[in-house]
C-alpha positions in Angstrom: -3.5 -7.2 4.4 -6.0 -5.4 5.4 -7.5 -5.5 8.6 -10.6 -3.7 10.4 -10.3 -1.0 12.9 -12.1 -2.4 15.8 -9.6 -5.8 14.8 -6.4 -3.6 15.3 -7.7 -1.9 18.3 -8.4 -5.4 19.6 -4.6 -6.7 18.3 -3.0 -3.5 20.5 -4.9 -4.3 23.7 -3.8 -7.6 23.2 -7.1 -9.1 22.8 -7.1 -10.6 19.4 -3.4 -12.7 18.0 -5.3 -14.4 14.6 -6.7 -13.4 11.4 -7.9 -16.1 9.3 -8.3 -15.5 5.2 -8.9 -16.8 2.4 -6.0 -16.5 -0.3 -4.6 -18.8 -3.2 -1.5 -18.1 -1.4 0.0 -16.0 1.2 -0.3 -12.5 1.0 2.3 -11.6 3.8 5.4 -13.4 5.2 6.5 -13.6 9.0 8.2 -11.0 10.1 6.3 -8.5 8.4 5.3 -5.6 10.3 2.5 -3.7 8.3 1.9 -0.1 9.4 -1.5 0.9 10.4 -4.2 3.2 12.2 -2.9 1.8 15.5 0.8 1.3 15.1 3.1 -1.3 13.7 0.6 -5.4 13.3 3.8 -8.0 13.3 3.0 -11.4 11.4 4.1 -13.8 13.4 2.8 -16.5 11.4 1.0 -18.0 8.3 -0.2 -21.3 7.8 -2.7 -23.0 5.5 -5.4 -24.8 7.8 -8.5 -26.9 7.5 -11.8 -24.8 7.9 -13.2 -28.1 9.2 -10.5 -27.9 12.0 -11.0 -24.6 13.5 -11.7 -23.8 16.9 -14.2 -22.0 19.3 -9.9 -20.6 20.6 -9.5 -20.0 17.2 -12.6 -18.3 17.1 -11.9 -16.3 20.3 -8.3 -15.4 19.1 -9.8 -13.9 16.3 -12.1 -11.7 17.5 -15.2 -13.7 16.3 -18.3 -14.1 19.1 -18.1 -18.1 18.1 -16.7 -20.7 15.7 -19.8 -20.6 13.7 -19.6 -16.6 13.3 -15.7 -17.2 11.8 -16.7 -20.1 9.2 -19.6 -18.0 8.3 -17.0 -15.2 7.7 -15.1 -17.4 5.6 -17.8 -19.1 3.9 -17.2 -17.1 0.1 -14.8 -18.3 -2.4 -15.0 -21.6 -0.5 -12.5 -23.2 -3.2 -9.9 -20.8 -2.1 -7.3 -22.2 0.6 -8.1 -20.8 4.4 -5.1 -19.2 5.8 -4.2 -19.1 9.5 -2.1 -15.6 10.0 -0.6 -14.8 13.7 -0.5 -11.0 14.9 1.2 -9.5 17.5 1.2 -5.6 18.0 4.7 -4.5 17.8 4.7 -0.8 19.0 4.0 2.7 17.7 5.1 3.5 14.0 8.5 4.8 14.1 6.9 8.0 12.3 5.8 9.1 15.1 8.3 10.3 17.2 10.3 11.2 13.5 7.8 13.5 13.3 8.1 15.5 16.2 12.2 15.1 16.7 13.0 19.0 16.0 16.3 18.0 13.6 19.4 19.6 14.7 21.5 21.4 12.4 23.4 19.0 10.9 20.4 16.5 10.3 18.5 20.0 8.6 21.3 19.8 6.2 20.8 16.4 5.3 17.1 16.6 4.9 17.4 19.8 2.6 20.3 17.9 0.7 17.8 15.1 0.1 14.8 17.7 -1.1 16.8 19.4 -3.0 17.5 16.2 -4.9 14.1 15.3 -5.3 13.7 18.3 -7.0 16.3 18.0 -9.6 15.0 14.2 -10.3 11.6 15.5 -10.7 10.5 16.0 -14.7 7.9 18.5 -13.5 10.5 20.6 -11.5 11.2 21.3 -7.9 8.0 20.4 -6.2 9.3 19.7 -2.2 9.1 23.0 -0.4 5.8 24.5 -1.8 4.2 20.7 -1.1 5.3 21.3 2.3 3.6 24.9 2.4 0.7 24.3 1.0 0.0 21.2 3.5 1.2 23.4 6.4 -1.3 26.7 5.4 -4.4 24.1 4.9 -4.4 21.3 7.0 -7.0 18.7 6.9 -7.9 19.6 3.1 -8.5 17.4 0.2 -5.6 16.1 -1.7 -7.5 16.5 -4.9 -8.1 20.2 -4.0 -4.2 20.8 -2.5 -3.4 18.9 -5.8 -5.1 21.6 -8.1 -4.2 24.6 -6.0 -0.6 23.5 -7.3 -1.6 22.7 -10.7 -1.1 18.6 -10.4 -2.4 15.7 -10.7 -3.6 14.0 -7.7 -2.4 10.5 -8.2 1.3 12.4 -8.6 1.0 14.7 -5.9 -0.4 11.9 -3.0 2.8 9.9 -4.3 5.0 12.6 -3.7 3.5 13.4 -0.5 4.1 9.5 0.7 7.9 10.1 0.2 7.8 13.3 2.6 5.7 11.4 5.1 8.8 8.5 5.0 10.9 11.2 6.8 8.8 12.5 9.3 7.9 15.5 8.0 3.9 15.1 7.1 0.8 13.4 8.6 -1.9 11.9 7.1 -5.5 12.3 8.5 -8.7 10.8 7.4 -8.6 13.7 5.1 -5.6 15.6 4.0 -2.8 16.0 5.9 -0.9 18.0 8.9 2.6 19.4 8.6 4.7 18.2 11.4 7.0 20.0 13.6 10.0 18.5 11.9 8.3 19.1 8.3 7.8 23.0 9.4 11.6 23.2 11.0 12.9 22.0 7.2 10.9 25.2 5.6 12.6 27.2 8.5 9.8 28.2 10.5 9.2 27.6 14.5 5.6 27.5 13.8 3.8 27.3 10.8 -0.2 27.0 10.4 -1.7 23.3 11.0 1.5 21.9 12.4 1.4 18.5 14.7 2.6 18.2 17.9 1.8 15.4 20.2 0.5 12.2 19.6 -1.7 11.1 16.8 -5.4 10.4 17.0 -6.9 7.5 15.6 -8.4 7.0 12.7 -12.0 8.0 13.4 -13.6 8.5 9.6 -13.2 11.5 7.1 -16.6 13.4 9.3 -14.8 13.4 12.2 -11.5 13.8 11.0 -12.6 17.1 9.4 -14.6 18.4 12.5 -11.8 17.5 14.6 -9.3 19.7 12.8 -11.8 22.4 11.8 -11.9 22.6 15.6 -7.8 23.2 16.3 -7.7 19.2 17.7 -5.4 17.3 15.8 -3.8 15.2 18.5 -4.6 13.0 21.9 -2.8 15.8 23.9 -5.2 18.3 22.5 -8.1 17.1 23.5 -7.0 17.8 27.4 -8.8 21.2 26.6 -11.9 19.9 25.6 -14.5 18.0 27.5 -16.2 14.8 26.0 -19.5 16.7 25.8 -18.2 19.1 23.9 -16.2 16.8 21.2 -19.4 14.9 21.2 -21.1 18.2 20.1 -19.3 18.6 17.2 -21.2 17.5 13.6 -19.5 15.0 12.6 -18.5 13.3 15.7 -20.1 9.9 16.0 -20.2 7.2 18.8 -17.6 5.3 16.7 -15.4 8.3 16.7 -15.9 8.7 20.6 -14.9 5.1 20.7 -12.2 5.7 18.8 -10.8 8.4 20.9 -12.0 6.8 24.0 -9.5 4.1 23.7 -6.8 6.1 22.1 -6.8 8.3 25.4 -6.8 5.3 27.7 -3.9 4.0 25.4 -1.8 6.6 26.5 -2.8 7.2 30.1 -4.1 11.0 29.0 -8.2 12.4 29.2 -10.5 14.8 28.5 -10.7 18.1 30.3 -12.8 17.9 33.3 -16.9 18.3 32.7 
């Protein structure tokens, strides 16, 4: 399901509890708790409804300005059942503080035992530790140019690189990815080039994703050393992406460094 980034914003602050679509049938059962730019979206509910019947509160639980704008919104495939779907937000992605948990020795153990059989399961050979590497020495690059560096396809290699990001040991940005702190402790380095500490920023777009990182800020925390004039400064850097951050920082009771 997807869902807008000025929706989930809206769904974390607590704003918005409704998404309305139109699907032959459900596309998501309650219970589900999708992971996205802001955190874990619970469904807490999915009904078929009447796009006769809906409200100016549906309207305003959804984030619409009015009940007009959110049967406009629905007005395509118009033979296609409307779909009532309740969301609540249901905390950060459990990823998140994987990532920076420093494994002790014993859980180092079981995460090498676990790449080193990935490795022998692979047809194209071990793959784990120099997938880690590479993403550590050039964070914030292409996956089709990481890909080729290692003579791979891209499809293949994003895959793989999912299945490391499961166990808390990369991060994905707009573009690219970070290593994490617990991804560099498995290749046996304190610190390793374009590791993440802290806490993620938002999804701001692949422009200011890159200037972000070009500029050493890849999390919330970081940005405590820069001022909001001087973010703003960087090309790339939109209002939308100030929004973005804006609200992330508010989020977690943190700011910019003083003007």
């Amino acid at each position: 399901m997807m869902i807008r980034p000025a929706e989930l914003a809206a769904i974390r602050r607590g704003d918005v509890d409704l998404a309305f679509r139109r699907w032959d049938r459900p596309r998501v059962r309650v219970g589900t708790r999708m992971r996205t730019g802001v955190g874990l979206v619970e469904v807490t509910g999915v009904d078929q409804v009447d796009l006769d019947g809906l409200t100016e509160d549906d309207a305003r639980r959804a984030g619409a300005a009015s009940r007009d704008a959110l049967v406009d919104a629905l007005a395509h495939r118009p033979d296609t059942p409307v779909w009532r779907v309740g969301l609540r937000f249901a905390g950060a992605d459990p990823r998140e503080a994987l990532r920076d948990a420093v494994p002790d020795d014993e859980e180092l153990a079981r995460l090498r035992a676990w790449l080193d059989r990935l490795d022998a399961a692979a047809p194209y050979g071990p793959w784990t530790r120099e997938t880690l590497a590479v993403i550590g020495d050039n964070p914030g690059r292409r996956a089709p140019e990481l890909a080729a560096g290692l003579g791979r396809e891209t499809a293949e290699f994003k895959r793989d690189v999912r299945k490391l990001k499961e166990k808390g040991l990369t991060q994905s940005l707009d573009i690219g990815y970070l290593l994490s702190a617990r991804g560099a402790a498995v290749l046996g380095g304190e610190a390793v080039a374009g590791t993440r500490s802290g806490t993620p920023l938002p999804r701001v777009g692949a422009p200011a994703s890159r200037a972000l990182t070009a500029a050493g800020i890849t999390s919330l925390e970081s940005l405590r050393g820069h001022t909001e004039t001087s973010v703003a400064a960087l090309h790339g850097v939109g209002p939308f992406a100030l929004a973005r951050l804006r609200e992330a920082l508010d989020a977690s009771g943190l700011d910019y460094a003083p003007a």
